[in-house]
N, C-alpha and C positions, 0 to 999 in steps of 0.2 A: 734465481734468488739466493742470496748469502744464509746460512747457516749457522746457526749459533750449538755449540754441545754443550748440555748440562749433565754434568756427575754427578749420580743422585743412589740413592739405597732404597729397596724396595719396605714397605713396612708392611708386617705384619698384624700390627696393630693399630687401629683405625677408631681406637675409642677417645673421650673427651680428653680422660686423662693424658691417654700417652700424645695427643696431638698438644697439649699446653706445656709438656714436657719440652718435648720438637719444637716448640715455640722459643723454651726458655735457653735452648742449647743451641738459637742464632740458624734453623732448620725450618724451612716453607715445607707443610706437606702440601700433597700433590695427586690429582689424579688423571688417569690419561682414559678418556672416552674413546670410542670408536672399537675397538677391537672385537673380539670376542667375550670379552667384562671388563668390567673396570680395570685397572690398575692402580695402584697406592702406592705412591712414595715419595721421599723427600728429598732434600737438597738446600745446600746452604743459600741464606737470604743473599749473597754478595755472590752467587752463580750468575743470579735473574738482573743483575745492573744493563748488561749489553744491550739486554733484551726489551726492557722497562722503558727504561729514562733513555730514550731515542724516538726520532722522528721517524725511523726505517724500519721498515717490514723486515721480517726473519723465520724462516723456516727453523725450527728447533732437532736436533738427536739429544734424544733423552738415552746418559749411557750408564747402565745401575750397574753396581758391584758386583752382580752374578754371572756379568759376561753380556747380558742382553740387550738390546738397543733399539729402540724404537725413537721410526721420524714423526714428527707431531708439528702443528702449529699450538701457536696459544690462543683460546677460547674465552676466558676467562679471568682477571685477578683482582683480589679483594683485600685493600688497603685498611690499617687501622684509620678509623676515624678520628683520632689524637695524634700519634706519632705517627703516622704515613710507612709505619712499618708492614712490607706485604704480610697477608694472616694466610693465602690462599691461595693456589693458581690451578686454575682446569687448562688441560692438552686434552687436544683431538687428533688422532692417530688417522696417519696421510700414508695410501700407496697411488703407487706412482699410475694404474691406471685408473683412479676414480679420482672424479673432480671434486676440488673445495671450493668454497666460497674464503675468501679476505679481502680485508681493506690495505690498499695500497696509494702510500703519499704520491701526492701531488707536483712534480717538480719544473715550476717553471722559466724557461728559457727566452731570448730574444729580450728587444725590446720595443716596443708598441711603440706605435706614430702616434697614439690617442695622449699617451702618456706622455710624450715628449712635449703637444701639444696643448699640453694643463689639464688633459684627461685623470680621471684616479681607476687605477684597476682594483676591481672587486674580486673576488674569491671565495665563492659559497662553496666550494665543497675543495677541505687541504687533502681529502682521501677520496677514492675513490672506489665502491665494491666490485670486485670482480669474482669471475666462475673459471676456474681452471683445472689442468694436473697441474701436480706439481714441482714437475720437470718447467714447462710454460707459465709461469708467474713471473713476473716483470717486478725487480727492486724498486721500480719507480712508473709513471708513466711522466714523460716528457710533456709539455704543449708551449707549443710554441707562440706567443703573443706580438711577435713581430707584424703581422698582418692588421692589426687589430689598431679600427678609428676610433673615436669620439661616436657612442651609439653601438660601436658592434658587443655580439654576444660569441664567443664558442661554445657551440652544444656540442655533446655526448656522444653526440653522432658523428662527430668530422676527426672524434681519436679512434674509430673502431679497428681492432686489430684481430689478422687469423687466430691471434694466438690464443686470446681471452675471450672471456663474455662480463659487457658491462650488465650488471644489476641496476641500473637505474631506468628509468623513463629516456623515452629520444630529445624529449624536449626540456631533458636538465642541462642548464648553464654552467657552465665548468667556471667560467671567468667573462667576465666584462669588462668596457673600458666608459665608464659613465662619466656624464658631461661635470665639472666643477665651476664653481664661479672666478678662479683664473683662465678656466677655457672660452665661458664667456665674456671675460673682457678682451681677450685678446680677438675675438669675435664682432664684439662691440668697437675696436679699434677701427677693426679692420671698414668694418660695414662703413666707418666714418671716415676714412681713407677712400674707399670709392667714391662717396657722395663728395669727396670732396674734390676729387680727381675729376670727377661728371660733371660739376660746377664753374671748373676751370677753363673745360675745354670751350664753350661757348665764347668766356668772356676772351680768351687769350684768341679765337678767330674772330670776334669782332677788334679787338686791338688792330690784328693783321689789315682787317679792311681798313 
């Protein structure tokens, strides 16, 4: 999985004040769980864009001014309810042999017979959770909906992979290709094409005779 680095300062101070402060001077503070204790620090609001406002999953190196560096994902962030300015963000501190849990987008390929046919594909889940290290996380997972009629479902169970562990039930629907009322006219066409082909052939051997 791709990695994002944010350059950030550790703080010292963790009260109201100095965090409205950090606010006013364009700075998200910040805490990173997992460890041995918390950690606090901050980093400017236009660090966190890469990471934010994208559809892609990203392993984070938080790298503070004192030389230290810890790998984390993000857990957590909390947006002004007016300007959409982040107020907030929790990291959870990742080694490489204990497994996490994230959500990872959805990406999918081919193209459905269902759909060609005036099928509409559905897509109940654009992420999916999975359980890994963090060496073995997948920037995406693939599924391929080439296979897929008018009526099919892909479950949960036909992407499993050595590498992960899905969090869901066996019997979640990743994607469907559900029937539309251009699938059944062309349905309806059709059925009226055979009855009508079925009607022909009698009268065209009685002609013969």
């Amino acid at each position: 999985m791709k990695s994002i680095t944010i350059n950030g300062s550790q703080r010292e101070s963790v009260g109201k004040s100095a965090t409205k402060a950090l606010r006013n001077a364009g700075q998200v503070p910040c805490v990173i769980y997992g460890g041995d204790k918390p950690l606090h620090f901050s980093a400017p609001e236009l660090a966190f864009s890469k990471l934010v406002y994208t559809p892609n999953a990203h392993t984070v190196v938080i790298a503070l001014d004192n030389g230290e560096t810890y790998n984390a994902i993000m857990q957590d962030i909390q947006f002004h309810p007016v300007t959409d300015r982040i107020l907030h963000v929790d990291f959870y501190q990742t080694f490489e042999n204990k497994e996490i849990t994230m959500e990872i987008p959805v990406q999918i390929v081919g193209t459905s017979k269902g759909v060609l046919n005036g099928g509409v594909l559905r897509r109940p889940y654009r992420k999916l959770k999975v359980k890994a290290i963090p060496s073995k996380l997948p920037d995406f997972i693939e599924v391929d909906i080439t296979p897929l009629k008018i009526g099919n479902k892909l479950y949960i169970t036909e992407l499993e992979n050595e590498d992960y562990q899905f969090l869901h039930p066996d019997n979640t629907v990743v994607c469907q290709v559900r029937r539309s009322r251009a699938s059944m006219s062309v349905e309806d066409d059709e059925d009226e094409d055979d009855e009508t082909t079925a009607d022909a052939a009698p009268a065209a051997e009685a002609a013969q005779e």
